[in-house]
C-alpha positions in Angstrom: 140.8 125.9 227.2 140.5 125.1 230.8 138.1 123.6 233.2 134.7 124.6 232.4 132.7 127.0 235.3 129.5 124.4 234.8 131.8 121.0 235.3 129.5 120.2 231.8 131.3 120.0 228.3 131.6 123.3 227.0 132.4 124.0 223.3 133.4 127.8 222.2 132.7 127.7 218.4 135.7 130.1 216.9 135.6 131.5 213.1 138.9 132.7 211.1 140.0 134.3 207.9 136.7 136.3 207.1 135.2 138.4 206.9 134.2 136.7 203.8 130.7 138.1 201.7 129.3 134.9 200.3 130.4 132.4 203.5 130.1 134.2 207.0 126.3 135.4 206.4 125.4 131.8 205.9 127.7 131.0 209.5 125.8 133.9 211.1 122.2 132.7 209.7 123.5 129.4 211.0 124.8 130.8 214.3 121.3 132.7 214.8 119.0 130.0 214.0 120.9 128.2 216.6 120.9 131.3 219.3 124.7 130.6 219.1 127.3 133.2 219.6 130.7 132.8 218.1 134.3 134.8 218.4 135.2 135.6 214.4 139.2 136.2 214.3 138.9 138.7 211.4 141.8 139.5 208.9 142.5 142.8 208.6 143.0 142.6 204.9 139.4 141.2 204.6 137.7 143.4 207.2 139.1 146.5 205.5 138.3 145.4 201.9 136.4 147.9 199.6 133.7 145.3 198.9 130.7 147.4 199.7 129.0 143.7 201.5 131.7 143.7 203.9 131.0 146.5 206.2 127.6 145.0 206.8 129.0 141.7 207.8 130.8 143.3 210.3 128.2 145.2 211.4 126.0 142.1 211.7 128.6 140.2 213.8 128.5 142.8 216.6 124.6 143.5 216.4 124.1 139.6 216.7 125.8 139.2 219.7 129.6 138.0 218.6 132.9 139.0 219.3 135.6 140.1 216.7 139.1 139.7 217.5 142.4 140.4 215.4 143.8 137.3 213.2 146.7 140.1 211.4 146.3 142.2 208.8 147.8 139.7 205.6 148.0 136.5 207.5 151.5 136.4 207.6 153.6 133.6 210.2 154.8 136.2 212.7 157.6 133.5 213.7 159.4 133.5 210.1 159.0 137.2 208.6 161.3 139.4 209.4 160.7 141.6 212.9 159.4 144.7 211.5 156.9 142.8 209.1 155.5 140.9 212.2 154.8 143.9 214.1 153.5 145.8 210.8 150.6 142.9 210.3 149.8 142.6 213.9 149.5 146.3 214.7 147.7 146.9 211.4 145.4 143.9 211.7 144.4 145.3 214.9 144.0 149.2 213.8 142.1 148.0 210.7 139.7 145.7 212.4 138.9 148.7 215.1 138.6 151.0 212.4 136.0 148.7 211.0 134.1 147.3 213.7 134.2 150.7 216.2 135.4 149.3 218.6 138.5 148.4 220.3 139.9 144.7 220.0 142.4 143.3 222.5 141.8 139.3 221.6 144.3 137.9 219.4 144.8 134.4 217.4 148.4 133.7 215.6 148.1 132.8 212.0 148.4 128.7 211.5 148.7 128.8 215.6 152.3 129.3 215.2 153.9 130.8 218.4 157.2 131.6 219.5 159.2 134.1 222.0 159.2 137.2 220.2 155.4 136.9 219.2 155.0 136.7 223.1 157.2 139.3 223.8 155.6 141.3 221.3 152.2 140.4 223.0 153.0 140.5 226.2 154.0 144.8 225.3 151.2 145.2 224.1 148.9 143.5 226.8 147.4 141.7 224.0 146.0 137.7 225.1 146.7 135.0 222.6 143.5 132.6 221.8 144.3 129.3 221.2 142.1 126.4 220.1 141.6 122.8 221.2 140.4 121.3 218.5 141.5 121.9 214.8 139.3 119.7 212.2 141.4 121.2 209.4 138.5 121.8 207.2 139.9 124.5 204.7 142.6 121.6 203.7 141.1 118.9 202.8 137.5 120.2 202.0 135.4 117.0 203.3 132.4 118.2 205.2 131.8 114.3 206.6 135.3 114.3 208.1 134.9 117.6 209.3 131.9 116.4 211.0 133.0 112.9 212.5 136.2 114.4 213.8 134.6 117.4 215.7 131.8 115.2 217.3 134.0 112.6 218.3 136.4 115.0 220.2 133.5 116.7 221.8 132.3 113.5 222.6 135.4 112.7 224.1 136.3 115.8 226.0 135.5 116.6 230.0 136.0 120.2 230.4 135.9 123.3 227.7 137.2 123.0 224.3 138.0 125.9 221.7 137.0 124.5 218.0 139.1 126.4 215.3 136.5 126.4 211.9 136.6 129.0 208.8 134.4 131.1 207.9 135.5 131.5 204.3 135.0 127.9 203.0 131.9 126.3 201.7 132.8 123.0 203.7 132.4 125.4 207.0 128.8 126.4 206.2 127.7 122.7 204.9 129.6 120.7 208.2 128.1 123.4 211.1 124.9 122.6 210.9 125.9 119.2 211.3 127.4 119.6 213.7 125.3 121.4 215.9 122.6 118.9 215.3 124.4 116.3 216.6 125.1 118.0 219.8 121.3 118.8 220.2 120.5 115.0 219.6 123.3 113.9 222.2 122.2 116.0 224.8 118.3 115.0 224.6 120.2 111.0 225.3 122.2 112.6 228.0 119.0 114.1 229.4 117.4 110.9 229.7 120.0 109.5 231.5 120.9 112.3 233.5 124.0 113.0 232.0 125.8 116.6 231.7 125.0 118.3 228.5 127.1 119.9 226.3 127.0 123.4 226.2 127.9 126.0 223.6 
């Protein structure tokens, strides 16, 4: 995260797990109608499927505006498999996702967020910058689209700089709490601009 360039609340929305055929079209229509653009954390496994609605998803992501970046090729915990099988999913993830999306991919989240030195290490030789998040409504667990929603726009409420929100785009509760939650920031920022408050911005 970090201080925000604007000093006003700054939310970077951030999708993992996909690409997935029947949810992240619905994110992206959502994303769109919003003029919102998002960083999708794609699985390799999922980005190099054979299912003939995938390469269009992908396609759509980068023609809309987004940015892809490498989530490993089998979302493995890079911390507890054994060396060679962390750098296997990493470096596949990230040749699999170029070879489907064209283009070269140098962002990088760890699966579950799990980070330890020889990750880094293995990282740092690859000049390769980890993306964290701030806020992690842990959605794909529990499935509840009204806690999704409360907890998200309370912490944005709460927050005073930028903030990285972790969602899914391969869950049903994803699709049915984002619109949600993007209406509430549009209604909080027309009562901030009445009382001159910052706005949040996405």
């Amino acid at each position: 995260a970090g201080e925000s360039v604007s000093g006003d609340i700054e939310v970077l929305l951030t999708f993992d797990d996909g690409p997935n055929p029947t949810y992240t079209p619905q994110v992206l229509d959502i994303l769109k109608a919003n003029n919102i653009k998002a960083v999708f954390f794609l699985v390799g496994e999922m980005a190099g499927s054979e299912n003939k609605k995938v390469p269009p998803i992908i396609k759509r992501i980068l023609d809309e505006g987004h940015v892809i970046a490498n989530h490993t090729q089998t979302h493995q915990d890079l911390c507890r498999v054994k060396e060679e099988k962390a750098v296997k999913d990493l470096d596949d993830g990230k040749a699999t996702i170029e070879r489907a999306a064209g283009i070269p991919v140098q962002w990088f989240r760890a699966p579950y967020g799990v980070r330890c030195d020889r990750l880094d290490a293995m990282l740092a030789e690859r000049g390769i910058t980890h993306f964290h998040w701030d806020l992690d409504p842990q959605e794909w667990r529990h499935n509840n689209v009204d806690k999704t929603v409360k907890y998200v726009t309370s912490e944005i409420v709460r927050s005073h700089s930028r903030v990285v929100l972790l969602l899914h785009d391969i869950k049903e509760v994803t699709v049915k709490a984002l619109p949600q939650i993007l209406a509430f920031i549009d209604a909080e920022n027309a009562k901030r601009a009445k009382s001159r408050k910052r706005k949040i911005r996405i």
